[in-house]
DRENKE-620132 format. One record per residue (C-alpha): residue in three letters; x, y, z. Coordinates in steps of 0.25 Angstrom, whole numbers. Example, Ala and Ser with C-alpha at 12.3 -4.5 7.8 and 13.67 -1.06 7.14 Angstrom:
// residues 2
ZAKE res    px    py    pz
ZAKE ALA    49   -18    31
ZAKE SER    55    -4    29
//
This chain:
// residues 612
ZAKE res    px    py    pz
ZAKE UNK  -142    55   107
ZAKE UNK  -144    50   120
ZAKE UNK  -130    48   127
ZAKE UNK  -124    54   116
ZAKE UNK  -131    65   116
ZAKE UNK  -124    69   130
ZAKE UNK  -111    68   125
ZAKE UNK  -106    81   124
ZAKE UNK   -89    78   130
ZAKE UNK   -82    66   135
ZAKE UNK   -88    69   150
ZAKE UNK  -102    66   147
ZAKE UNK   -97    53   144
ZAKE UNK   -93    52   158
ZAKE UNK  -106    54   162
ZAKE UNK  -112    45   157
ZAKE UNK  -117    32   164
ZAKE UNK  -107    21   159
ZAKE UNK  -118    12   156
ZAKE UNK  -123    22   146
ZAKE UNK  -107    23   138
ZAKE UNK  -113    10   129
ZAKE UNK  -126    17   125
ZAKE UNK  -116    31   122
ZAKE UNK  -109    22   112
ZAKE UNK  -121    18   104
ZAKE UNK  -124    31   103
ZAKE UNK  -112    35   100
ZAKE UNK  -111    24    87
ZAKE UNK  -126    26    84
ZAKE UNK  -120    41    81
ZAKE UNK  -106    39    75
ZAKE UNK  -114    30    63
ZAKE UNK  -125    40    61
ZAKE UNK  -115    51    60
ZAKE UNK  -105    45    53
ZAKE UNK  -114    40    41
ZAKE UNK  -117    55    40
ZAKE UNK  -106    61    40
ZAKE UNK   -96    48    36
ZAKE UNK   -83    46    44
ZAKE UNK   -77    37    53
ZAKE UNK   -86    26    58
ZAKE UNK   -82    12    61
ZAKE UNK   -69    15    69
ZAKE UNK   -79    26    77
ZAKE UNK   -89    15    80
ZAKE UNK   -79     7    86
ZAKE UNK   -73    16    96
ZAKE UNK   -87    21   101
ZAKE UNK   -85    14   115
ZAKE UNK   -70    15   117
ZAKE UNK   -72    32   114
ZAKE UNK   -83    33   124
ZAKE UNK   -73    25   136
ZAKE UNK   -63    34   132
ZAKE UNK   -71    47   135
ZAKE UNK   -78    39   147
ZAKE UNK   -63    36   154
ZAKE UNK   -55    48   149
ZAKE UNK   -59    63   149
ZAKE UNK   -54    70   134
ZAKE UNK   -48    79   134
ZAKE UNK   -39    78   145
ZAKE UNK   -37    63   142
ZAKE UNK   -33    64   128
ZAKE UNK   -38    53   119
ZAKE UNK   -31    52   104
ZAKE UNK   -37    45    93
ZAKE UNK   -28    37    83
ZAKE UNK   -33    39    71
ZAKE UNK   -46    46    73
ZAKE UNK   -54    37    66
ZAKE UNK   -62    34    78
ZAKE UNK   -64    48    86
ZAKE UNK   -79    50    82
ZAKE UNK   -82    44    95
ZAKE UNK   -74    54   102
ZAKE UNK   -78    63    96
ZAKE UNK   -93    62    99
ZAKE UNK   -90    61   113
ZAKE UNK   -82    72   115
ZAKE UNK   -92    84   109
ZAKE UNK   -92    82    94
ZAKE UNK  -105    71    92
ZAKE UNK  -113    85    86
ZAKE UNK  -102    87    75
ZAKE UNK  -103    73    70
ZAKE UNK  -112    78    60
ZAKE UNK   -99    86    53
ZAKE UNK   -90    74    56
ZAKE UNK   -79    76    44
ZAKE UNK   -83    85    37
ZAKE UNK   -80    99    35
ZAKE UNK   -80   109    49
ZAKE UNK   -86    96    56
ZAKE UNK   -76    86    66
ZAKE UNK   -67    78    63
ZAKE UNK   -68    63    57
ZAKE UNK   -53    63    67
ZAKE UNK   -49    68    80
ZAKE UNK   -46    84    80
ZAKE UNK   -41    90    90
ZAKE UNK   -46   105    85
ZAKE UNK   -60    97    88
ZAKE UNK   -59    93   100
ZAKE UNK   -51    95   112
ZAKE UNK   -54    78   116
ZAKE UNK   -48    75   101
ZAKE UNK   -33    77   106
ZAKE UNK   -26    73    94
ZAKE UNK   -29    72    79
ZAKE UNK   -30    60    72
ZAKE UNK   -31    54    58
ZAKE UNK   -20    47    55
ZAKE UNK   -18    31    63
ZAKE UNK    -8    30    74
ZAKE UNK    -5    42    79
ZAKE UNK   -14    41    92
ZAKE UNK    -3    32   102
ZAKE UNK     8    45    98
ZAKE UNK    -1    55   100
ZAKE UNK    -6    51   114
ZAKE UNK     7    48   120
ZAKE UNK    11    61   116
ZAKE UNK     0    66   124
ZAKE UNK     3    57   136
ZAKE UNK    16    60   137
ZAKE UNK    13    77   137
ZAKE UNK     3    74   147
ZAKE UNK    16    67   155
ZAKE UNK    22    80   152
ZAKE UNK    12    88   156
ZAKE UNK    10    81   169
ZAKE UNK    -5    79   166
ZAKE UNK   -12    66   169
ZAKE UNK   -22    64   157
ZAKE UNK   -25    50   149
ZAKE UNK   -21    50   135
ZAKE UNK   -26    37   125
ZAKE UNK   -23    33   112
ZAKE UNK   -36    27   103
ZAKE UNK   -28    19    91
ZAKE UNK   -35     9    83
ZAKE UNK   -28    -4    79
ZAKE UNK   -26    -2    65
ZAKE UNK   -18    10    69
ZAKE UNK    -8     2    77
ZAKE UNK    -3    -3    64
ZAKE UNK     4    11    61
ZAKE UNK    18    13    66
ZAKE UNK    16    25    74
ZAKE UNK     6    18    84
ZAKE UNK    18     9    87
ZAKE UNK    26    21    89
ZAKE UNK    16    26   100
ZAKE UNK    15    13   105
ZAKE UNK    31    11   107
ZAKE UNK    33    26   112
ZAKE UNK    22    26   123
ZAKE UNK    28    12   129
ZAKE UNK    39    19   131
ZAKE UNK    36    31   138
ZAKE UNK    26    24   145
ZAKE UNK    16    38   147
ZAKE UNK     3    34   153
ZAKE UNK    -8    33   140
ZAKE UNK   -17    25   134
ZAKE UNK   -18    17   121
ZAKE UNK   -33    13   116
ZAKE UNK   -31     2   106
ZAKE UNK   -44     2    97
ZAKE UNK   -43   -12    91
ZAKE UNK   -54   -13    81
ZAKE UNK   -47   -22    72
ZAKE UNK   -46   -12    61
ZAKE UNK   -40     2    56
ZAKE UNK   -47     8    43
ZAKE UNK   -47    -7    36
ZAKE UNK   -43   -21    45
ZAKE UNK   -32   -19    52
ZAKE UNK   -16   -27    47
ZAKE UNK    -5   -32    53
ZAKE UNK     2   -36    66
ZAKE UNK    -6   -27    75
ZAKE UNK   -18   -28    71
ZAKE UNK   -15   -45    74
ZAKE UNK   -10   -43    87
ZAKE UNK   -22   -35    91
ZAKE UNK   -31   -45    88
ZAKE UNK   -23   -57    97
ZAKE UNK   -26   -45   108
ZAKE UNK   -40   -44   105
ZAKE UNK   -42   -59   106
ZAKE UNK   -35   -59   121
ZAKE UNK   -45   -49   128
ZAKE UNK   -44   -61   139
ZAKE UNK   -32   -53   147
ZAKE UNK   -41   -42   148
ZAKE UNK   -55   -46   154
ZAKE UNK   -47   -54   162
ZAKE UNK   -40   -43   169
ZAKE UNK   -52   -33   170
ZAKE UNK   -60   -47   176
ZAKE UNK   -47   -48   187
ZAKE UNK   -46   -33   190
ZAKE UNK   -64   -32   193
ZAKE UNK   -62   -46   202
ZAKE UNK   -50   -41   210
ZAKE UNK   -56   -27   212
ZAKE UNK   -67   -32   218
ZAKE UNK   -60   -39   229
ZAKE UNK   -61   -29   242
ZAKE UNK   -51   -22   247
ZAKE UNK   -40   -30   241
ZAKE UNK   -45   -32   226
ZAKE UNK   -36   -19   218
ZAKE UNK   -24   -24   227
ZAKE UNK   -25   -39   221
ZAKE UNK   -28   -30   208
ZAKE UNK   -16   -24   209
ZAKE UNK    -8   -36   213
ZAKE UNK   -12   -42   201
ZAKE UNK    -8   -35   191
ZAKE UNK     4   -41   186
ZAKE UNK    -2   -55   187
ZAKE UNK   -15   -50   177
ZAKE UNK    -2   -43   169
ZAKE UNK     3   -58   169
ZAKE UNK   -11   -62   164
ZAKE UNK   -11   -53   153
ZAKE UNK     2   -58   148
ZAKE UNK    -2   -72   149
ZAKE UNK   -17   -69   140
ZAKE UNK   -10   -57   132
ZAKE UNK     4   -63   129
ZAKE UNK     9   -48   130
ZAKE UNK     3   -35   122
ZAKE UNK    12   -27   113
ZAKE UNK     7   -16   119
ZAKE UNK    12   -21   131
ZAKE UNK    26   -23   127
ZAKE UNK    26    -8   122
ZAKE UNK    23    -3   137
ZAKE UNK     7    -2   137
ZAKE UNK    -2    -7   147
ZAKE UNK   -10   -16   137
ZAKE UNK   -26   -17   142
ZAKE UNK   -34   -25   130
ZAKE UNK   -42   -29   124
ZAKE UNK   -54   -21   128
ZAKE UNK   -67   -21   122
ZAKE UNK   -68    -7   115
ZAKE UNK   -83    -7   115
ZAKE UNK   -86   -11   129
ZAKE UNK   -85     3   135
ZAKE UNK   -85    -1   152
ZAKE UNK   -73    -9   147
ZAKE UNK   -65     1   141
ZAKE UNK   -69    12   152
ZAKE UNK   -62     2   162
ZAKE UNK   -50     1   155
ZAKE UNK   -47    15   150
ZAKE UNK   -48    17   166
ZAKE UNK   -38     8   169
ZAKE UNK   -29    12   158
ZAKE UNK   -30    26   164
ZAKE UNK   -22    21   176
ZAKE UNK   -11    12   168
ZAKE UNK     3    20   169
ZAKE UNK     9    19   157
ZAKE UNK     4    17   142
ZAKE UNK   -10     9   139
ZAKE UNK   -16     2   129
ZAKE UNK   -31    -3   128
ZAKE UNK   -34   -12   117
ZAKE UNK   -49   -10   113
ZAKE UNK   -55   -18   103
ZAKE UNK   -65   -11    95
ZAKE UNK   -76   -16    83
ZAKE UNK   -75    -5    73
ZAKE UNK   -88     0    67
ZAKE UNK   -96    -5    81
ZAKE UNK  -110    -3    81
ZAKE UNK  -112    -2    67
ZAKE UNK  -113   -14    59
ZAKE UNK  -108    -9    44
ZAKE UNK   -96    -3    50
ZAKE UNK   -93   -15    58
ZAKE UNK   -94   -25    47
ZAKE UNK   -86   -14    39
ZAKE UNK   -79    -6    48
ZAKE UNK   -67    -1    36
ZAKE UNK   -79     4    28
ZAKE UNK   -85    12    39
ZAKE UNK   -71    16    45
ZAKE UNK   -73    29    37
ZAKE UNK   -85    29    29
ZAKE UNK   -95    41    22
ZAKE UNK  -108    44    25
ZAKE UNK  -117    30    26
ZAKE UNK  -129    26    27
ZAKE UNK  -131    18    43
ZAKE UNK  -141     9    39
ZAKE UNK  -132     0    28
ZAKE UNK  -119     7    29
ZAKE UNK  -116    10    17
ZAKE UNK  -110    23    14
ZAKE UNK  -116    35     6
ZAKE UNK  -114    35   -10
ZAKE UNK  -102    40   -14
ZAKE UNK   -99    52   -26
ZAKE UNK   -99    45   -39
ZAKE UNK   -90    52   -47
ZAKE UNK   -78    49   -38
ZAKE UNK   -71    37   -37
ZAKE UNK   -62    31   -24
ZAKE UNK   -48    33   -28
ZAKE UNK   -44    20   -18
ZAKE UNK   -53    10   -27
ZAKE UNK   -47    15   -40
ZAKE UNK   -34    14   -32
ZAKE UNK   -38     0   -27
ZAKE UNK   -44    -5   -41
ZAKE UNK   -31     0   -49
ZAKE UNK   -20    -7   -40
ZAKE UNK   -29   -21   -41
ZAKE UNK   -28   -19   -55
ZAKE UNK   -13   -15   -56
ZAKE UNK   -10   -26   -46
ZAKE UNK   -14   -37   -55
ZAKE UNK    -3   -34   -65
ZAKE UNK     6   -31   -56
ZAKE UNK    11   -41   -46
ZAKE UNK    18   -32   -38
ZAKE UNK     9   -23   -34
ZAKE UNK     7   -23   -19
ZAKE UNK    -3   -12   -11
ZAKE UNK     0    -7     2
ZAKE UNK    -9     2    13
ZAKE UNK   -12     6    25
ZAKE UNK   -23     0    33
ZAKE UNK   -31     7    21
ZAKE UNK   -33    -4    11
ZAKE UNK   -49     0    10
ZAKE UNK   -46    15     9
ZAKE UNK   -36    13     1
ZAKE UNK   -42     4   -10
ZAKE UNK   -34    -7    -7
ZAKE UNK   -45   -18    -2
ZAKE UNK   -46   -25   -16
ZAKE UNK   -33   -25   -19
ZAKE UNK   -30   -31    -4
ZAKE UNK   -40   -43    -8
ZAKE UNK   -34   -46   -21
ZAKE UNK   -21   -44   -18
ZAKE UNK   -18   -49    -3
ZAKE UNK    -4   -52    -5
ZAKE UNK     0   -39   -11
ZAKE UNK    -9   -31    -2
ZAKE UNK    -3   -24    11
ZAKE UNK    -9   -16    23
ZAKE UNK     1   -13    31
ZAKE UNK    -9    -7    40
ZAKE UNK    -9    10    47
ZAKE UNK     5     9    43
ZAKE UNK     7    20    31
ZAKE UNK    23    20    33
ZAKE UNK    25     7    34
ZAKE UNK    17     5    22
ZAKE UNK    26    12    13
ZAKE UNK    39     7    17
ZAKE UNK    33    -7    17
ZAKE UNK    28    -3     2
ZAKE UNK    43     2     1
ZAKE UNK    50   -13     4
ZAKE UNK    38   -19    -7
ZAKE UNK    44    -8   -17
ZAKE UNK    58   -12   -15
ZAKE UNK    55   -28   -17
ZAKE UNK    47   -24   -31
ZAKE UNK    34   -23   -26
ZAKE UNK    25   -10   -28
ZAKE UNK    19    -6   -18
ZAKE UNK     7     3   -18
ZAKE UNK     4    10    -5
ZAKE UNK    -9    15    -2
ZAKE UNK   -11    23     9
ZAKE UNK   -21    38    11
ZAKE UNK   -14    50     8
ZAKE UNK   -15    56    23
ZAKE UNK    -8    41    27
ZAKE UNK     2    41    19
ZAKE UNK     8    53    25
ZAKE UNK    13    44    36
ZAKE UNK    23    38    28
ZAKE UNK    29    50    22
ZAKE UNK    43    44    27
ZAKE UNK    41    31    21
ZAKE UNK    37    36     9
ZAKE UNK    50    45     6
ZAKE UNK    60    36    14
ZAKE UNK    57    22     9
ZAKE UNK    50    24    -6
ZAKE UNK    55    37   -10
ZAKE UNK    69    37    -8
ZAKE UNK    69    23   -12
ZAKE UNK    59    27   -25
ZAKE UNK    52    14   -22
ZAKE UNK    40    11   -31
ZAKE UNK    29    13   -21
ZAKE UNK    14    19   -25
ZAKE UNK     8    26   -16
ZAKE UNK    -7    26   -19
ZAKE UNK   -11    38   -10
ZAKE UNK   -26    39    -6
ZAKE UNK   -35    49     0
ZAKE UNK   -25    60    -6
ZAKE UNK   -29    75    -5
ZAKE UNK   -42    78     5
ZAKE UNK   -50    69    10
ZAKE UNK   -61    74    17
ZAKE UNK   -69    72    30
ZAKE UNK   -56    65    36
ZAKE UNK   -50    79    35
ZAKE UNK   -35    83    39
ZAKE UNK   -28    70    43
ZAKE UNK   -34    64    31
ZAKE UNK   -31    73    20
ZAKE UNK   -23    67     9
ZAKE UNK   -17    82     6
ZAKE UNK    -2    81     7
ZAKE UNK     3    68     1
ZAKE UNK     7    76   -12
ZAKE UNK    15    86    -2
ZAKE UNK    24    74     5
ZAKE UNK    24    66    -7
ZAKE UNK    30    74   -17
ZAKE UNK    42    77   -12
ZAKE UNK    46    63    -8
ZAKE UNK    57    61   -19
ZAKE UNK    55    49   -29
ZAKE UNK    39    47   -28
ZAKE UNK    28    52   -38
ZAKE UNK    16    56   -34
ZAKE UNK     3    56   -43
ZAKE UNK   -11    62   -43
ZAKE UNK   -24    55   -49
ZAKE UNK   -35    62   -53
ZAKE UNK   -44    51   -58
ZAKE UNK   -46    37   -54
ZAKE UNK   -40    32   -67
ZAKE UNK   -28    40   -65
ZAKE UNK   -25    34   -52
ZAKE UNK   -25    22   -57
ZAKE UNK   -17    25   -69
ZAKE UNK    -6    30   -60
ZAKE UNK    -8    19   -51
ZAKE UNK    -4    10   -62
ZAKE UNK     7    18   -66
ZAKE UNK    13    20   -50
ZAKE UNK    13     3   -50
ZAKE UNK    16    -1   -62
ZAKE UNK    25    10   -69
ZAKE UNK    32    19   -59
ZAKE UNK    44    19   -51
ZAKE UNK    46    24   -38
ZAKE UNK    36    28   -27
ZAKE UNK    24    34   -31
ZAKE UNK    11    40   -26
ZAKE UNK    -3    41   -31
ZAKE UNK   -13    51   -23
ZAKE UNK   -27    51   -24
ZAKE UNK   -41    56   -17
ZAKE UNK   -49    46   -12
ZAKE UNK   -59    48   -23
ZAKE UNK   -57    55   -36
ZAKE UNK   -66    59   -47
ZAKE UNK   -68    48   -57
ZAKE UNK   -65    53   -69
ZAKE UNK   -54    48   -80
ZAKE UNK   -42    53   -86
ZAKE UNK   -39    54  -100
ZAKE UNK   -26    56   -99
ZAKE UNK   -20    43   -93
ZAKE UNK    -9    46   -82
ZAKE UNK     5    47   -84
ZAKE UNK    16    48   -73
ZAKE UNK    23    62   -72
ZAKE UNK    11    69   -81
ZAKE UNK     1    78   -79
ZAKE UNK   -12    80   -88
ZAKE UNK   -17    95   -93
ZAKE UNK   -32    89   -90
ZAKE UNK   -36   104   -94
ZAKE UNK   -30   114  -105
ZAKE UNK   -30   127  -100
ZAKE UNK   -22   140  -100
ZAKE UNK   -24   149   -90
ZAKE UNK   -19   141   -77
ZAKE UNK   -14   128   -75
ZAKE UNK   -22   119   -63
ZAKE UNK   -14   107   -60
ZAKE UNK   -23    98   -52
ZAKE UNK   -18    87   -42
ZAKE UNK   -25    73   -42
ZAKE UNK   -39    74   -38
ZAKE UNK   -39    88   -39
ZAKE UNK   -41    88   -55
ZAKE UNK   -56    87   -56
ZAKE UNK   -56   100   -46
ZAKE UNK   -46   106   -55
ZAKE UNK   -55   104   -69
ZAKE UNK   -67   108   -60
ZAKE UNK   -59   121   -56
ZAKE UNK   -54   126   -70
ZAKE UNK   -68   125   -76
ZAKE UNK   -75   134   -65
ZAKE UNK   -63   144   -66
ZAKE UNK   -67   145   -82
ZAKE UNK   -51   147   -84
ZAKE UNK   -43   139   -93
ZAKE UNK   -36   131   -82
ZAKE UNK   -27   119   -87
ZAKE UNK   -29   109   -76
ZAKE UNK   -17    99   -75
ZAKE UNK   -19    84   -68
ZAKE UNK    -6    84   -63
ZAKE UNK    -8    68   -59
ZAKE UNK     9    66   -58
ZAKE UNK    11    75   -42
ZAKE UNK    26    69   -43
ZAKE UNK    32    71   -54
ZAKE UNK    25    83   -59
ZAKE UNK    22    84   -74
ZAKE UNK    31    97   -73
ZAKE UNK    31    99   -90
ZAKE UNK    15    97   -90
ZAKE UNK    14   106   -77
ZAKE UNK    24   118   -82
ZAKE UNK    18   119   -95
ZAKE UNK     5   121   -92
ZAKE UNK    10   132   -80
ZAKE UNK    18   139   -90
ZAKE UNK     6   140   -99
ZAKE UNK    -5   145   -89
ZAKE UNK     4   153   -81
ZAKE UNK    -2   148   -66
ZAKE UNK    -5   134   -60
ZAKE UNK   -14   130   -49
ZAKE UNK   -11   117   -43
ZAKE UNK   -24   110   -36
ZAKE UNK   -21    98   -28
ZAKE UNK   -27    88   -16
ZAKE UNK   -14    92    -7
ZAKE UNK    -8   102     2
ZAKE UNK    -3   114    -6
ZAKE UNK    11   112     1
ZAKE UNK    20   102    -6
ZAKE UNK     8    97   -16
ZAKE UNK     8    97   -32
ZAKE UNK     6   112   -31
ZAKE UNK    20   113   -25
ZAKE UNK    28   105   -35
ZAKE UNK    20   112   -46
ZAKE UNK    24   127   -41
ZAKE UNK    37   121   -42
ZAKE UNK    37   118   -56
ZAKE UNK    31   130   -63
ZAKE UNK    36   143   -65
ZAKE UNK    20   151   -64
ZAKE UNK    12   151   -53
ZAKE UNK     6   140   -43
ZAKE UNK    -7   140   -35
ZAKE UNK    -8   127   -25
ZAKE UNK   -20   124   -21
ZAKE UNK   -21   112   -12
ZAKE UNK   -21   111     4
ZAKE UNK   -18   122    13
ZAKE UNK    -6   119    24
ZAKE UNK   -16   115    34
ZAKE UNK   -24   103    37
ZAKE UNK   -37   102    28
ZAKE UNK   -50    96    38
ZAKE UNK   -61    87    34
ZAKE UNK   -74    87    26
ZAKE UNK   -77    85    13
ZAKE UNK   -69    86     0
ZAKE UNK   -76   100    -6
ZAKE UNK   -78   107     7
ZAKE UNK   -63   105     9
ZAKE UNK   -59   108    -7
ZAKE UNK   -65   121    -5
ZAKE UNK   -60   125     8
ZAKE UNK   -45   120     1
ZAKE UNK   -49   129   -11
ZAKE UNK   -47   116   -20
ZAKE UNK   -61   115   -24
ZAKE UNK   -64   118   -38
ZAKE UNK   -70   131   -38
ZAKE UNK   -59   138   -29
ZAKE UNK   -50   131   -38
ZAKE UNK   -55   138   -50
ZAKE UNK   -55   151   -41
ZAKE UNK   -40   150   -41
ZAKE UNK   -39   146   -56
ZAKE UNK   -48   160   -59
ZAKE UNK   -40   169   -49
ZAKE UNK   -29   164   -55
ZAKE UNK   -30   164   -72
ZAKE UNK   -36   178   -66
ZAKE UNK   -22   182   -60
//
């Protein structure tokens, strides 16, 4: 593995000659593509922050210096340079490291990370307990671009102006979050990128002057306002500037001796920092840089063409049909706009963007702004269909209950990536959107457990309800067809039976069926469809017939369907669903079975139970 191979902690890199940090980075990307085409995960955005990771470790010592990663996305590199190249083999899935930074790793991973944003709050709040703690340490902040279009970047940015704490801010422009990156930013970082003139200029003056004897670092010093005049004149002034940081950029994110330089000098800068790096995301690898949104988080692949490991036939990808259906309904209905963001790719939404640009928004990482902004469309007679990943949308829970629910505006919610997700484990999991959904007064939440049911009630949450309502969904689902088409507020008996009742959630029916013929018990399974408003009649009858009812669904057990069903009935209720406590990564039957939500546990229960 050759320099690689020496690798064991962020010191060694310290040893190593610095003509030798360039060859390390081959090594390094050479690995993170074998690996990740193994084992699948995050590749593109880990590519492009190969060089930049390894001048971090070379110019800061972890974990006393404390680096925090917005996002996370991009941590691999990090991660093999600070002890964990020899677990890449388990990366994501179950008992193996994370595909995210986790401090129960690793004591250099000093703050978890998943969601975008977060990394400029966190690390002021470290630089400003260091102050407390009279220590001396350097703390930085890794945020991409894409993640500076979420409010609470802003809200970091703003506060640590203020308080003026020495720390420092590393600006990863790669010109792209998930998908290409929107909006006012992501323009005025591109006029920056354009004017690196200020900078070469400044590092020219500084290695001149310091080589004048005796008197050089005086002139140096002398100096300094006039190159701050120079920077003016070539730069016209940096936002970042006018919020109180020293603004050094744009740098060249994969010229290592460069960045080394300047992570030094910001060492020594009083007050807040910030480095704009431009970055090429996917570097090194020429499918990922041609595609770098396909290979931002992709499955197992084959190296030599790219192209990703076949897929499970039977299943079908609830974002197309999602995509396909609103094209569809869109034709007919003129006033049908879609909203997301940053995600139109994940989401299903690239289609429907292409044909119809004008009724198409990304409003960028800006989950709350984009259901308010769906909210003032509602209110002009516009529907407004947000989607946005279930473990996103959590961001805008005050949003969602302040200004559409108490207003009962007609905004559809298609929720994606609902219920476990898998190898991106905890901060991924869509498994509490039924809890802090259905208690929001005024919204209906529904449940498909087919593709053509989602797009039944896709139809129906455009073109026949109103108020706010909210469709959940796996990000793939079995592909099978209902008989019995979908009807708001009512549930469907898919099985007769009359021993116990199981009422499944969603995706969760399929397990359900599977689980009452194995337990060889006359179960009457129950596709519940309608979360918000229950089917109460349909529900109730078929409790007071069997006696007992078990609830399976993709969701915590606290505040989920089970809850509101137990609440309803007058006989007994098993929940089974999530325990109160974060569910990890790996793959989808691993983590069913350790959940007991798999179908043969399930059928445990329904025997112990009819046994009672």
């Amino acid at each position: 593995m050759g320099f690689l191979g020496n690798i064991n902690n962020p010191s060694d890199i310290k040893k190593l000659n610095s003509n030798n940090l360039s060859e390390l980075a081959e090594e390094i990307r050479e690995f993170l593509i074998y690996s990740v085409s193994k084992t699948g995960g995050h590749l593109a955005s880990n590519l492009g922050v190969v060089e930049l990771t390894i001048a971090l470790h070379r110019v800061f010592s972890t974990p006393t210096d404390k680096i925090i990663w917005d996002v996370g996305h991009q941590s691999y590199v990090h991660k093999i340079l600070t002890g964990r190249c020899k677990d890449f083999d388990k990366l994501r899935k179950y008992g193996g490291i994370s595909g995210f930074p986790r401090c129960a790793e690793s004591e250099h991973d000093a703050f978890d990370a998943g969601h975008s944003s977060t990394s400029i709050s966190a690390a002021l709040g470290f630089a400003r307990a260091r102050d407390l703690n009279k220590q001396n340490n350097s703390v930085i902040a890794v945020i991409g671009d894409g993640s500076l279009s979420g409010g609470l970047a802003y809200e970091g940015l703003n506060n640590a102006g203020r308080i003026k704490t020495n720390f420092i801010v590393i600006l990863n422009d790669n010109e792209m979050s998930i998908s290409k990156n929107v909006g006012g930013m992501s323009k005025y970082l591109n006029k920056l990128r354009t004017a690196p003139l200020y900078f070469r200029a400044k590092k020219d003056i500084d290695i001149l002057l310091n080589k004048i004897p005796k008197y050089g670092a005086t002139i140096s010093h002398t100096l300094e306002k006039t190159k701050n005049s120079i920077r003016s004149l070539i730069m016209q002034g940096s936002i970042f500037e006018e919020l109180g940081f020293t603004y050094l950029g744009p740098i060249d994110g994969h010229d290592i001796s460069q960045m080394i330089d300047v992570f030094k000098r910001a060492k020594t800068i009083k007050g807040p920092v910030l480095l704009h790096i431009y970055t090429k995301k996917g570097k090194g690898y020429s499918y990922a840089e041609d595609e770098p949104d396909k290979f931002h988080g992709i499955g197992k692949f084959n190296i030599d063409t790219g192209v990703q490991n076949g897929k499970i036939t039977e299943y079908v990808s609830t974002s197309k049909v999602f995509g396909d259906t609103l094209i569809d309904i869109a034709k007919n209905n003129k006033n049908v706009v879609a909203v997301t963001a940053a995600m139109p790719d994940g989401t299903g939404l690239k289609e429907y963007s292409k044909m119809y640009k004008n009724r198409f928004f990304d409003v960028g990482i800006a989950e709350q702004h984009a259901v308010t902004f769906a909210g003032g469309l509602s209110k002009c007679g516009i529907v407004p269909v947000v989607a946005i990943y279930s473990t996103f949308l959590q961001r805008a829970y005050d949003q969602i209950f302040h200004d559409i629910a108490l207003q009962n505006l007609h905004v559809v919610f298609a929720i994606d990536r609902a219920g476990l997700v898998g190898e991106d484990g905890e901060t991924h999991h869509g498994i509490y959107d039924l809890s802090y959904l259905t208690h929001i007064p005024n919204i209906a939440v529904l449940a498909p457990s087919s593709p053509n049911m989602l797009s039944e009630m896709l139809d129906y949450a455009i073109n026949k309800h109103a108020g706010p309502i909210a469709i959940r969904y796996p990000k793939v689902i079995l592909d099978t067809h209902s008989e019995i088409s979908f009807e708001f507020g009512k549930a469907n008996v898919a099985t007769q039976g009359s021993k116990i009742t199981l009422v499944a959630v969603g995706n969760m029916l399929e397990i359900a069926r599977l689980a009452a013929k194995i337990s060889g018990e006359s179960v009457e399974v129950i596709d519940i469809r309608t979360v918000k408003p229950l089917d109460s009649e349909t529900i109730i009858k078929s409790a007071n017939k069997t006696g007992k009812v078990i609830v399976l669904e993709d969701n915590v057990k606290i505040g989920g369907a089970g809850s509101l069903i137990e609440s309803i009935v007058n006989v007994p209720v098993i929940k089974l669903g999530y325990k109160d406590e974060p569910v990890t990564h790996g793959s989808l039957s691993i983590l069913y079975e350790l959940n007991g939500v798999d179908a043969e546990a399930v059928s445990q229960v329904i025997k112990r139970e009819c046994s009672c």
